[in-house]
N, C-alpha and C positions, 0 to 999 in steps of 0.2 A: 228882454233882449239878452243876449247869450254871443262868448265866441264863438262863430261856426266857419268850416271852410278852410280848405287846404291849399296853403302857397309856395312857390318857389322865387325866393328873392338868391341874392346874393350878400354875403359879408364882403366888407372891403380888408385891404390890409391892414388899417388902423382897427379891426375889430367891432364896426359899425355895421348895425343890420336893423334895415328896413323894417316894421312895425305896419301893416296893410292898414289904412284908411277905415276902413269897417270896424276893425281893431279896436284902433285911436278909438273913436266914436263909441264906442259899445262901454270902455274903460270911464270916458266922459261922461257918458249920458247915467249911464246903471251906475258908476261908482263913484264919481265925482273928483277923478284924479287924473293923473297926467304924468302918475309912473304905476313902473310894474317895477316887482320882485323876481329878479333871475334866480333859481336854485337848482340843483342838480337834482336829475329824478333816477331813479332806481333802473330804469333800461338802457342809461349810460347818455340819454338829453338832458336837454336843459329845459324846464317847467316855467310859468312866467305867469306870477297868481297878480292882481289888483293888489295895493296894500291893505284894503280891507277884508278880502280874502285869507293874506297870509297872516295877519295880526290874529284873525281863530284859529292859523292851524299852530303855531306858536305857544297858542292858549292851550291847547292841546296838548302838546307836549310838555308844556311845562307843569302839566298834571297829572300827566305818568309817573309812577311811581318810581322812586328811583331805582336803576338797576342797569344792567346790561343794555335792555333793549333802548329805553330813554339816550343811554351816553350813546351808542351806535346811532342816534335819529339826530341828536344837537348836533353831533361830530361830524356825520357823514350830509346832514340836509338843512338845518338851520343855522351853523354857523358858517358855511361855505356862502349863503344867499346876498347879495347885494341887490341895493334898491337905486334903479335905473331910469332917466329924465330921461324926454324926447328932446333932438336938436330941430332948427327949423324945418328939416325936411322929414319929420318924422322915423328918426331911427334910434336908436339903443347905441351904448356902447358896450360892448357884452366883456365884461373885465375877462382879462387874458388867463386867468384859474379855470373860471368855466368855459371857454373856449378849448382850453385844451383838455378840459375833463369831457367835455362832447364832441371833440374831434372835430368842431368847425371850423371852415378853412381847411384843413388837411388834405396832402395831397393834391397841394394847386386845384382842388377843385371846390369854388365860392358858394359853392350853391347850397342853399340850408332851406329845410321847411320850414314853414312857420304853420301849427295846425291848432286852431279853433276847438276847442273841448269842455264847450260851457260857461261854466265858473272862470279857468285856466287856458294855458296857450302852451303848449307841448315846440319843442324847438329843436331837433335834429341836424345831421348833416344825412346826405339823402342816400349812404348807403346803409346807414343803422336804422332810417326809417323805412327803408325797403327790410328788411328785417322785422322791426317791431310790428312792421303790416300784416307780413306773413303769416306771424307768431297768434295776433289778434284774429286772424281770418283759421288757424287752427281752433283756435278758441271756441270760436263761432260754430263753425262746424262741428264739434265737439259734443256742440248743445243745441241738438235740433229742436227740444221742446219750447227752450227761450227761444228761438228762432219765430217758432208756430206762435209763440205766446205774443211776442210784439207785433208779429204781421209782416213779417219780413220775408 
């Protein structure tokens, strides 16, 4: 079982945002937890790993060799992360850092995706995900022979 599946919830004023049902359950069942790690991801969302997901990519980095690229990965992606409980109606409090590093809420407009991608949960506001869709569907295009090769 796997995140799959793209939603439009909204955040509230206090920074709260709904977590889909299917979610919940996939985090429960596969990982045996009842939080996710918020962290900022490189196309300006917010990424939202299991904890036992994020505790390898962690491991991960903390076996980069040191240098430039390691301090740029703590600095910019694993020290910014906070680890996130459900209340009882199933929602996140998404700390006010990465809120306003992803732009959600912005511009009076609440609505935020929440999208399914396996492992992880990808977290946008919905005019940077209209962007990153685009950019993803260049991609695609791009590469007719992956295309022919998965069946698509």
């Amino acid at each position: 079982m796997s995140f799959a599946g793209e939603n439009h919830n909204s955040i509230d004023p206090k920074g709260r945002l709904s977590i889909p049902a299917r979610f919940r359950e996939v985090l429960m069942e596969c990982h045996g937890d009842e939080l996710l790690v918020l962290a900022k991801n490189t196309e300006g969302g917010l990424t939202a790993y299991p904890p036992s997901i994020w505790k390898g990519i962690v491991a991960k980095v903390k076996s980069m060799p040191n240098g430039a690229a390691k301090t740029a990965t703590l600095r910019l992606v694993t020290s910014p992360a906070q680890e996130c409980g459900f209340d009882k109606q199933g929602r996140v409090l998404v700390p006010s850092a990465l809120r306003d590093y992803a732009g959600l809420g912005k511009n009076d407009n609440p609505t935020v995706v929440v999208v399914g991608m396996e492992e992880k949960i990808e977290i946008y506001n919905e005019e940077l995900y209209a962007q990153v869709t685009g950019n993803s569907g260049d991609v695609l295009r791009g590469n007719p022979d992956l295309i022919a090769e998965l069946g698509l």
